[in-house]
N, C-alpha and C positions, 0 to 999 in steps of 0.2 A: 126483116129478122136481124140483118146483122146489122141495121142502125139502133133496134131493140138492144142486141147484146151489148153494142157500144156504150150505149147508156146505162144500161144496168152496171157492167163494168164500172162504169168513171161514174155513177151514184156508191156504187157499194166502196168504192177506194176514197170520195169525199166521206162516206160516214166514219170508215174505218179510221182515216186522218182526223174529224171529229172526233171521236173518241177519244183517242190520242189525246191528242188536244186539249179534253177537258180533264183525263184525269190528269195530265200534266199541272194544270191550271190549278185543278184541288190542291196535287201536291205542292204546289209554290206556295198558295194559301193556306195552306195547313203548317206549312216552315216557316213562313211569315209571320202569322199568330204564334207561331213559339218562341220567333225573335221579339215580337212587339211583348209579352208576358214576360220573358226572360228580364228584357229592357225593365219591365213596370220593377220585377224585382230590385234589380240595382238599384233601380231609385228607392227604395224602401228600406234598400241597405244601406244608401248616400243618407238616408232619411233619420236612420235608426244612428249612426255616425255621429249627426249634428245635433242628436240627443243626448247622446252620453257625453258627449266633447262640450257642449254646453249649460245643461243643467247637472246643480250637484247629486250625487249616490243617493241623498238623504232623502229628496224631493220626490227624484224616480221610485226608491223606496215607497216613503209615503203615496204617490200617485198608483201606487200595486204596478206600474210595469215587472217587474220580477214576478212578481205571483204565476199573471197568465197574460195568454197573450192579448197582443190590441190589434185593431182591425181597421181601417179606414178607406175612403175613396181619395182613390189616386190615378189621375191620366184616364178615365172613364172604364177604369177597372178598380178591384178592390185588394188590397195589399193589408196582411198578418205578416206582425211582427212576433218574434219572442227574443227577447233578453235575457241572458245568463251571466251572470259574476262567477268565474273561473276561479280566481286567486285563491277562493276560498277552500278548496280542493287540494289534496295533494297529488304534486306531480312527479308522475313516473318517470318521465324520461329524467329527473332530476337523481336517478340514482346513480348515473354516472355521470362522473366530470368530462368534461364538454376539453379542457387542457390536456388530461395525462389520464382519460381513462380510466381510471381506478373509481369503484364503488364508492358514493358519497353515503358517508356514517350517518349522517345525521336524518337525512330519508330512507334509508335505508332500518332506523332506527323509529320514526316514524309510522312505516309499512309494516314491520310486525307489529307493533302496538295494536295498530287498525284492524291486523288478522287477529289476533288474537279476542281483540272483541270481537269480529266475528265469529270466533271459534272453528278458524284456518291453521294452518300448521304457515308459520312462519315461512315456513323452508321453501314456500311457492314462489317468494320472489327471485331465488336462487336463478329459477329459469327465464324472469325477466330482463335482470340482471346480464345471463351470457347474452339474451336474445339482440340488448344494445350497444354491450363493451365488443366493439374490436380484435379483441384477443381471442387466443384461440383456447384457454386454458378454463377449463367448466368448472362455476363453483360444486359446492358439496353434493346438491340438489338437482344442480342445473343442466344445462341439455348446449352440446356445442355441432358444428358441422356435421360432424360423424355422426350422431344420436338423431339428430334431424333427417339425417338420408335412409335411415332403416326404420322411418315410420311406417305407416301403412295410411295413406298412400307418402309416400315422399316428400317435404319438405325442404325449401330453402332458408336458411338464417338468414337474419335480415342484417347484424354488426351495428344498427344505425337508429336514430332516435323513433319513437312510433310516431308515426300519422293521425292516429285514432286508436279512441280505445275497443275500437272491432279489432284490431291488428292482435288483441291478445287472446282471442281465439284462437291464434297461429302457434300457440305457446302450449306446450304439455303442461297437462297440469288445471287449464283452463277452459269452461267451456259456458254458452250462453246461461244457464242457468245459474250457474257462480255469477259471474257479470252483471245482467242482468235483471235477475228477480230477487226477490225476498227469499232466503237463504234459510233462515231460522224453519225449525220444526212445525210442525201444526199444533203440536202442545205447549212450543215457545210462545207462538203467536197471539196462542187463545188465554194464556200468563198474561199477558202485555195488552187482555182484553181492553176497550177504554173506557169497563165498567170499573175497572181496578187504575185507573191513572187520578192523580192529583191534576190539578190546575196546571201547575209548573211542569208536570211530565207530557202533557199534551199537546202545549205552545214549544216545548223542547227538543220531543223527540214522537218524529213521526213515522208510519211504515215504510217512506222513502226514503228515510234514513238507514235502512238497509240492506240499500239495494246499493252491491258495492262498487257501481258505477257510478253513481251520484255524489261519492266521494274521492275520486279519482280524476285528474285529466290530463291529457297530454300537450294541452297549449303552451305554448314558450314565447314570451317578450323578443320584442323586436332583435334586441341584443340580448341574446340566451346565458351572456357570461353576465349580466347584471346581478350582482347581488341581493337586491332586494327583491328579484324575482324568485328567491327559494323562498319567501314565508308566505306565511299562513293569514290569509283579512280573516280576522277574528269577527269582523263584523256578519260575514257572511258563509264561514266554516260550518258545515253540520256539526250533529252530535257528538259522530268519532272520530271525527276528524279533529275537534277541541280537546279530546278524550285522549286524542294518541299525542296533542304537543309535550308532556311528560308524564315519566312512570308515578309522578305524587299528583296526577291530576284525578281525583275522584269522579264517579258519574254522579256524584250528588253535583259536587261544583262546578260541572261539564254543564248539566243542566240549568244550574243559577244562572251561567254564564248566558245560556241561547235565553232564558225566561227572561231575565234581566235586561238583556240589549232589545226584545220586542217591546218592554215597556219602556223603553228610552227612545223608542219613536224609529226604532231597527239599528241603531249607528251607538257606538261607544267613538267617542272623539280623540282619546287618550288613553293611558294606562290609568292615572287619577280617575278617570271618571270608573272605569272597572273598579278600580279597589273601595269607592264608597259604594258602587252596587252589591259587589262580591266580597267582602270584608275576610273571607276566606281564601282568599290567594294570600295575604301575607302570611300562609302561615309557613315554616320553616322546613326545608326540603335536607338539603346537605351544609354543614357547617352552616355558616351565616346568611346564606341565599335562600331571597324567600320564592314561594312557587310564582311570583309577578315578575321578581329578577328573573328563573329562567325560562321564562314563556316568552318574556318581554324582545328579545333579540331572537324570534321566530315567527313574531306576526306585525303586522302592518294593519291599519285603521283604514285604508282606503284598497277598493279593488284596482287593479291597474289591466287585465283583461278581461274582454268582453265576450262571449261568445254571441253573434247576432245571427238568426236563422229569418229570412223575407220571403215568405209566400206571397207569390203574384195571380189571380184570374182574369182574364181578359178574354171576353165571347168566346167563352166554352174552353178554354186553354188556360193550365196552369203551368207553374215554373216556381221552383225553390233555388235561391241559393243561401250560402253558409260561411261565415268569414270569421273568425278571431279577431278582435280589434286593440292593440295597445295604446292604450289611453294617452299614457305620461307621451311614448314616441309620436302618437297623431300616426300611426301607420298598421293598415292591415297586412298580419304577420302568416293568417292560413288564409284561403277561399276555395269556395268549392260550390259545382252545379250540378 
């Protein structure tokens, strides 16, 4: 009996170390496959890199990479890509100078334009505005340390550029469904039926052109003080976002513009080639300036970031990651897993 017990004993403590043992094993296999999926990703993002870095906007265009995503076999798993052109987007953290702080006029001047086509009250960015200046002094609208600590529940001000455009949840004033989704009424919507659109309204302006996320973003160029990181690619600008570059910019000629650059193969190359599509930019704004002159020193013909998101699978394991890419510098500026 007590060499029975013996045994029993030192069988039941081999199983129990057993056990152990295997699920240890699972869980190294299980971390393992999320490193090797992780890995598949980065390459899918070193992948997506030596796309944009060497074929031209025009080609990728043409090839639909922007449209939707691509898919291929990669390292005996399978890797989604999606490619985004940023530029074309207005950017928020762009309302405040990056030198001295102070509210930049000219996106600032931009961002109600955008509200008010959406039929927002201006006066929201007031709050976005304190949420990245520094200072402790709240615009008209806007919300500073003190106003933030007597929420319900308590918040902290952040003084500093957004991360993401989730970050403007954080902000009074704003919430998923603003953000988000399709904003307009169900009587607006069913107006904008697409039993009632032209040709040109259709190629021009879509239901995702009102979701006022998709004309927003917060990516910034390698060097955030470059100047030609505040404009606008025209090439690849939604509707209101073309809509807000001046107060003489009509949505007839907002529309020409997007109708016009899809039949030019998605790319305007210059401001010439706009004005023999759009023959209605030149026409006269204030004194002698025509709406080409002042549109002209707010947008750029090429996008310069990218936003690249790489979906990995690898035997039952997935992994995303997410990176901003600045073209002109060759260097990723955000990443994220």
């Amino acid at each position: 009996m007590l060499v029975f017990l013996i045994l029993s004993l030192t069988l039941s403590s081999v199983l129990v170390l057993f056990s152990r043992s295997l699920g240890e094993y699972r869980s190294a296999a299980y971390q393992a496959g999320r490193v090797r999926a992780k890995m598949l990703a980065q390459s899918g993002l070193e992948t997506a890199i030596l796309v944009v870095t060497r074929i031209p906007p025009e080609q990728l265009y043409q090839f639909g990479l922007f449209a939707s995503p691509i898919s291929f076999p990669l390292g005996n798993g399978i890797v989604s890509l999606t490619l985004q052109e940023e530029t074309g987007k207005i950017n928020i953290n762009r309302l405040v100078h990056f030198f001295d702080d102070e509210m930049d006029l000219r996106t600032r001047e931009m961002l109600d334009r955008l509200a008010t086509s959406f039929s927002l009250s201006y006066e929201i960015w007031d709050a976005v505005v304190d949420y990245i200046d520094e200072n402790s002094t709240p615009m008209p609208k806007g919300f500073e340390k003190e106003q933030y600590l007597q929420l319900n529940p308590p918040r902290r001000i952040k003084n500093s550029r957004l991360h993401s455009l989730e970050e403007l949840l954080l902000i009074p004033g704003f919430d998923r469904r603003l953000v988000y989704e399709d904003i307009r009424s169900e009587a607006l919507q069913q107006e904008r039926s697409m039993d009632f659109l032209t040709e040109e309204e259709r190629l021009a302006v879509t239901k995702d052109d009102f979701i006022l996320a998709n004309n927003l973003t917060t990516a910034l160029p390698y060097d955030p003080l470059e100047a030609t990181g505040e404009r606008i690619n025209i090439n690849t600008a939604p509707y209101h976002v073309v809509l807000s570059l001046s107060e003489f910019m009509t949505p007839t000629i907002a529309r020409k513009i997007i109708a016009s650059r899809f039949r030019r193969g998605g790319r305007f190359r210059s401001m010439a080639e706009m004005l023999q599509s759009v023959p209605e930019l030149s026409q006269r704004t204030t004194g002698d300036i025509t709406l080409a002159q002042e549109i002209e020193q707010r947008i750029v013909f090429q996008d310069r970031l990218y936003k690249i998101v790489s979906e990995a699978s690898l035997e039952g394991h997935t992994a995303h990651v997410m990176a901003y890419f600045d073209v002109v510098a060759r260097k990723i500026t955000s990443y994220l897993e």
